[in-house]
N, C-alpha and C positions, 0 to 999 in steps of 0.2 A: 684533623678537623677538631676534633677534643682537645687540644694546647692548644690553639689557637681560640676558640671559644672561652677557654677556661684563662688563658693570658689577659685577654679582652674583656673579660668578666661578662660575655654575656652569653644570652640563648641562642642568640642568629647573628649572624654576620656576611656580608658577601662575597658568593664565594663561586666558582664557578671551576666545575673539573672537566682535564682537558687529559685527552688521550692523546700522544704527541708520537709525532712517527710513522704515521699510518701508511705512509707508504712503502714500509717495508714490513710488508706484511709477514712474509718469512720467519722476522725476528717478532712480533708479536707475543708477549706477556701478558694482555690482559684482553680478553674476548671484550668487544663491543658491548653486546648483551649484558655481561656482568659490568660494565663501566656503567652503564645505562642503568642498569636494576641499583647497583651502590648510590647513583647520584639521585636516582627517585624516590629512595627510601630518605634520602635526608634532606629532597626538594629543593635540590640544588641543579643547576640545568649544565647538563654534559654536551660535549661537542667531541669530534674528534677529528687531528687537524695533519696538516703536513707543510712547514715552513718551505719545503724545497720545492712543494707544486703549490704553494700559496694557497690552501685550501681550509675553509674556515677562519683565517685568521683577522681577520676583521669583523665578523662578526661571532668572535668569542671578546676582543675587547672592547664589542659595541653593546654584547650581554653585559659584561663586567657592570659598566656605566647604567647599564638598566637596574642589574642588582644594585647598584648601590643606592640609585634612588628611592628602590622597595623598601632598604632599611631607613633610611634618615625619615 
């Protein structure tokens, strides 16, 4: 998030984190909770998603397009 801000030269930019995988839970690196606590401390809106049961994935690239209009 910090290279990409500081590439951009700016304070904000949109950005939205995504927890990917979620259906396998088993393998799981990063607790829900902390993905959620990291993305609200920088106000950025978390989802977490699974391409293979189709979950969340249209509405993380229908947030994206919201972010983007909060910036411009």
């Amino acid at each position: 998030m910090k290279k990409i801000l500081r590439v951009k030269e700016q304070t904000r930019f949109p950005m939205v984190l995504v927890g990917n995988q979620i259906d396998r839970d088993s393998e799981r690196q990063v607790d829900m909770n902390e993905g959620f606590k990291w993305a609200s401390a920088r106000n950025i809106p978390f989802f977490e998603a699974s391409a293979f049961k189709r979950l969340n994935i249209s509405e993380i690239f229908e947030q994206a397009v919201r972010e983007v209009h909060i910036v411009i």
